[in-house]
C-alpha positions as CSV (number, residue, x, y, z in Angstrom):
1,X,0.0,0.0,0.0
2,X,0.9,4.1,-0.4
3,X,1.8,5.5,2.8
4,X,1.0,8.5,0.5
5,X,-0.1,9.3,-2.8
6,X,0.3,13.4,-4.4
7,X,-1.2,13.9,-7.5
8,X,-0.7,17.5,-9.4
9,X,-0.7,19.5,-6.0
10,X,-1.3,23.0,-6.4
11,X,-1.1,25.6,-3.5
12,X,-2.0,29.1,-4.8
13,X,-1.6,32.2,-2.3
14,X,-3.7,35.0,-4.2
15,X,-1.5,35.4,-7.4
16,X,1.5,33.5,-6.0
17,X,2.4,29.9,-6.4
18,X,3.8,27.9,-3.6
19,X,3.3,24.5,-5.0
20,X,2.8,24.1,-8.6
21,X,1.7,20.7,-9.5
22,X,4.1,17.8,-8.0
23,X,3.2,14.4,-8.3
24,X,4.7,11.4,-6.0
25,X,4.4,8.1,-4.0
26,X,5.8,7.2,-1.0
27,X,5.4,3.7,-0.4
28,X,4.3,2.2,3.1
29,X,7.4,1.7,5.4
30,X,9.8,3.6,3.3
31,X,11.7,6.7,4.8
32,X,11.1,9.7,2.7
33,X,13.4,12.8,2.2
34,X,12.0,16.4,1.0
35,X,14.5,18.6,0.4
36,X,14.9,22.1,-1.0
37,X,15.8,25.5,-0.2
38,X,13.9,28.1,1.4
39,X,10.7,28.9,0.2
40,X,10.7,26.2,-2.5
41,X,7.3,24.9,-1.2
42,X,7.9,22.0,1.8
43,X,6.5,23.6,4.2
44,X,3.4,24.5,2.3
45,X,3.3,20.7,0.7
46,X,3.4,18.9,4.3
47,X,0.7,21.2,5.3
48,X,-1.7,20.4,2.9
49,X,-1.3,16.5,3.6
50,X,-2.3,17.2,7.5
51,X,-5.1,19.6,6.3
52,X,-3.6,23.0,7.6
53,X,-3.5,24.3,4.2
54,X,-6.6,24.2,1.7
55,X,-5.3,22.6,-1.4
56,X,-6.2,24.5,-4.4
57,X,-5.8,22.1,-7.1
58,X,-5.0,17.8,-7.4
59,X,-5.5,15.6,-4.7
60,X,-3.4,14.0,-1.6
61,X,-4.1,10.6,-0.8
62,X,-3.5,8.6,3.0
63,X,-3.6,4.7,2.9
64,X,-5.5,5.6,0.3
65,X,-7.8,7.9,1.9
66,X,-8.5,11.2,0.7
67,X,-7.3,13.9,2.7
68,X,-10.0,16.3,1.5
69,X,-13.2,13.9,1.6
70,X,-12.0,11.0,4.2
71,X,-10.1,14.0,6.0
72,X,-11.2,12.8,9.5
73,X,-9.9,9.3,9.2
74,X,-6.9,10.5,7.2
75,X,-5.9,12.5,10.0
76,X,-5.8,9.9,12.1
77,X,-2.9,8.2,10.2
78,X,-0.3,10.6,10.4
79,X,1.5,12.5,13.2
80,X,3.3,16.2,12.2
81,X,6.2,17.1,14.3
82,X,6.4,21.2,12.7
83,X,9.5,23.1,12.8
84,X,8.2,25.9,14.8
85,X,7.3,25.7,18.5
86,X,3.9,25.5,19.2
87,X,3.0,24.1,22.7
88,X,0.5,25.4,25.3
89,X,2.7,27.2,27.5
90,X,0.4,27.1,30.3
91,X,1.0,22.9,30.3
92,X,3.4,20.5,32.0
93,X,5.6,18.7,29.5
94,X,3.4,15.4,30.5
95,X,0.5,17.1,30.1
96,X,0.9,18.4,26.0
97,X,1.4,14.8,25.3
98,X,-1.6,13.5,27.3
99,X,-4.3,16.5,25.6
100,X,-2.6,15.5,22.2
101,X,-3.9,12.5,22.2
102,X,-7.2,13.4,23.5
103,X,-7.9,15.2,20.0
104,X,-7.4,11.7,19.1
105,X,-10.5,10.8,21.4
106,X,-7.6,8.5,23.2
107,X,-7.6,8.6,26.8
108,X,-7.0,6.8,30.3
109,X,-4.4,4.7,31.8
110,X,-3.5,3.7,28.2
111,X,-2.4,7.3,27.5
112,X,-0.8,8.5,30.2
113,X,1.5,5.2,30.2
114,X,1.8,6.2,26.8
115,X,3.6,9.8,27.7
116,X,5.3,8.6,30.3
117,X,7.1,5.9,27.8
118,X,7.5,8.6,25.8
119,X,8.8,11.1,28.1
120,X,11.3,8.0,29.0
121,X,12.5,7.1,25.8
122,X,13.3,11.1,24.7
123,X,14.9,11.4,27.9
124,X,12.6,14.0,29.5
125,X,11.1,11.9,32.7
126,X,12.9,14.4,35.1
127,X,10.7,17.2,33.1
128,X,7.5,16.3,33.1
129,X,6.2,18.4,35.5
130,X,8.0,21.6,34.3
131,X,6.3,24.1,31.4
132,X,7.7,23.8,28.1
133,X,9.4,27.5,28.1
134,X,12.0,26.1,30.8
135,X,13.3,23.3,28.5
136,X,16.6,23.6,25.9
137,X,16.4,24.1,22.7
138,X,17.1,20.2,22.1
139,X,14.4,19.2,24.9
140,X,11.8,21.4,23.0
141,X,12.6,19.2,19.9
142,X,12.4,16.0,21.5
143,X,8.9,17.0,23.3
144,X,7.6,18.1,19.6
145,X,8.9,14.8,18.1
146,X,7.3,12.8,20.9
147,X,3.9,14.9,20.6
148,X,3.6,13.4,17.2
149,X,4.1,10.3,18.3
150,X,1.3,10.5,21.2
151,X,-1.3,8.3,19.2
152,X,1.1,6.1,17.3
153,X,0.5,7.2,13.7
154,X,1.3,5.0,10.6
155,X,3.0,8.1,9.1
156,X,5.2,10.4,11.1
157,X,6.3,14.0,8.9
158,X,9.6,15.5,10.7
159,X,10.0,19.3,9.3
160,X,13.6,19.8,10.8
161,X,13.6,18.1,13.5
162,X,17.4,18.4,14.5
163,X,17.8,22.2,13.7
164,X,19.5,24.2,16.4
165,X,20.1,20.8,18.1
166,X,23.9,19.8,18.7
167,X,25.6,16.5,17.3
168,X,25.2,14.7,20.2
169,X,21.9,14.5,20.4
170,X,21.1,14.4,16.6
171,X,23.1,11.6,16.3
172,X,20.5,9.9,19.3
173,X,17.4,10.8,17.0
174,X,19.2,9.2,13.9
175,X,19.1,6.3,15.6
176,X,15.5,6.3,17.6
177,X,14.0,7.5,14.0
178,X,15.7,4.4,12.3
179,X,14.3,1.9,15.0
180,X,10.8,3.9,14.6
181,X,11.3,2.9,11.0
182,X,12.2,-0.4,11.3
183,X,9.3,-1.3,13.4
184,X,7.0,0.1,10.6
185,X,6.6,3.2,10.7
186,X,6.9,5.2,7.1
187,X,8.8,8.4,7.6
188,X,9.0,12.0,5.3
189,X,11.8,13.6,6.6
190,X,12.6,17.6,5.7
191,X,16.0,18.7,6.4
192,X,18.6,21.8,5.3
193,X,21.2,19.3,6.7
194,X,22.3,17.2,3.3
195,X,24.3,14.3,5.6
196,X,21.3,13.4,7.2
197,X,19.2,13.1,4.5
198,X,22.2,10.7,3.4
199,X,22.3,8.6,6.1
200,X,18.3,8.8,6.8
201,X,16.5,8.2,3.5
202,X,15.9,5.6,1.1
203,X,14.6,7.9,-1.6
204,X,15.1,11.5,-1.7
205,X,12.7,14.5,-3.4
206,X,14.0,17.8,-4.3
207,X,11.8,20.7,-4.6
208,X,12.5,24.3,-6.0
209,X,10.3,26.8,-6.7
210,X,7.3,24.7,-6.2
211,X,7.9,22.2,-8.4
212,X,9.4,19.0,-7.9
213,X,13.3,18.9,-9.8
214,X,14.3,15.1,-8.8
215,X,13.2,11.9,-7.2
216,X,15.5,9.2,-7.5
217,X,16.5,6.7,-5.0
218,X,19.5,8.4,-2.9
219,X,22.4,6.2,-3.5
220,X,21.7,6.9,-7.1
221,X,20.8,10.8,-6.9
222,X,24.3,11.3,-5.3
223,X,26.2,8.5,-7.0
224,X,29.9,9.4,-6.9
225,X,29.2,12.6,-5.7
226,X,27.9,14.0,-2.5
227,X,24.2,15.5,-2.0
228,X,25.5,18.4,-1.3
229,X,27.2,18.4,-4.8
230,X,23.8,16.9,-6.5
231,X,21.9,20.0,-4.5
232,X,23.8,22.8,-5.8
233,X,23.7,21.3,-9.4
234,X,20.1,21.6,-9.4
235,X,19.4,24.6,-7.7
236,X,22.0,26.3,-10.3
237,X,19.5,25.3,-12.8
C-alpha cells in the first residue's frame, strides 16, 4: 500500500504559487526525504497533507484515503512534528502529550502510560512536570517529536527536526527514527542538513520553486558525488 499518494498539487496564495503541480508516492514503510531550499514549497506541501492548508488544485491521498473527503480518518494516520514551537505554554511537558492525544478521542491509563514511555524514551522523565518554556532548545525538539508520536500514527512527517540541536543528540534521534522505521513506521523527513538526508533516506525528493526537480532513489541521486554536490547542481538550474 501508499503510505501516500500526491497527485498535481497545487497551492496558490492570491497570485503567487507555492506548489505548482508535484506528483509522488511514498510507499508504506519507506523513509522519505523532501528537500529544498527556502521557500521552495515543503513547508506549504506537508501542510496540505495534515489539512492546515486548503489545497487548491489535485489531490493528496492517505492509505488511500482522501485527505480532502476522508479528512477525519486520514488525520488519524499521520502525526506532524512542525518546525516551529507550538505548545501550550500554560502545560506540564506530561501534560501536552496527554491533551494531544485526547484530539485523538484517546484517553485513560493507556495514554498517560503512553507519555510517560514517551517522556522516558526522549529522555525527558525528570521534566514532566515543568512548562515547556523552561526546557533547551534540544528538549523542546524532543517533546515536539514525541507529541507526534502521542497516538502512534502509521506516518510520522519531521520538518527539521534536528535544527539548532547539537551533534550529540542528533546523532541519538538518527538512531531512535531508524528503530521507529524499522518497526513500521513510514517516515518524510525535511531537512537543510544534506548528511542526514544521506544517512536517513531511502529515496530522496527535491523541490524548488514549487515544483518537484528530482526523485530518484538516494544512492543513485548522489552516485559518486555528494548531496551536497547533486543540490547545488540543481538549484543552479
Amino acid at each position: 500500500m501508499l503510505a501516500l499518494h500526491i497527485d498535481g498539487l497545487v497551492k496558490r496564495y492570491g497570485d503567487f504559487t507555492a506548489v505548482d503541480g508535484i506528483s509522488f508516492d511514498v510507499p508504506e514503510g519507506e523513509f522519505f526525504g523532501l528537500l529544498g531550499p527556502n521557500g521552495a514549497g515543503k513547508t506549504t506541501t506537508i501542510n496540505s497533507i495534515v489539512g492546515l492548508s486548503k489545497i487548491t488544485a489535485g489531490s493528496i491521498k492517505l492509505f488511500g484515503l482522501d485527505v480532502t473527503t476522508d479528512w477525519r480518518a486520514a488525520r488519524r494516520l499521520v502525526g506532524l512534528s512542525p518546525q516551529e514551537y507550538n505548545f501550550d505554554r500554560y502545560l506540564s511537558i506530561r501534560d501536552i502529550l496527554i491533551y494531544q492525544a485526547g484530539y485523538y478521542g484517546l484517553h485513560g491509563k493507556a495514554v498517560r502510560a503512553r507519555a510517560d514511555d514517551l517522556l522516558e524514551r526522549f529522555g525527558l522523565t525528570s521534566k514532566a512536570k515543568q512548562i515547556y518554556t523552561r526546557l533547551s532548545g534540544g528538549m523542546k525538539r524532543r517533546l515536539t517529536i514525541a507529541r507526534a508520536l502521542m497516538f502512534e500514527p502509521k506516518l510520522l512527517i519531521l520538518d527539521e527536526p534536528t535544527a539548532g540541536v547539537d551533534v550529540e543528540l542528533r546523532l541519538e534521534l538518527w538512531s531512535f527514527l531508524r528503530e521507529l522505521n524499522r518497526e513500521g513506521t513510514t517516515i518524510i523527513l525535511t531537512t537543510h542538513y544534506l548528511e542526514e538526508a544521506e544517512e536517513l533516506c531511502s529515496r530522496i525528493g527535491i523541490i524548488e520553486a514549487g515544483k518537484l526537480v528530482a526523485l530518484e532513489a538516494t544512492r543513485k541521486l548522489i552516485g559518486e558525488r555528494t548531496l551536497q554536490d547533486v543540490f547545488l547542481e540543481l538549484t543552479r538550474r
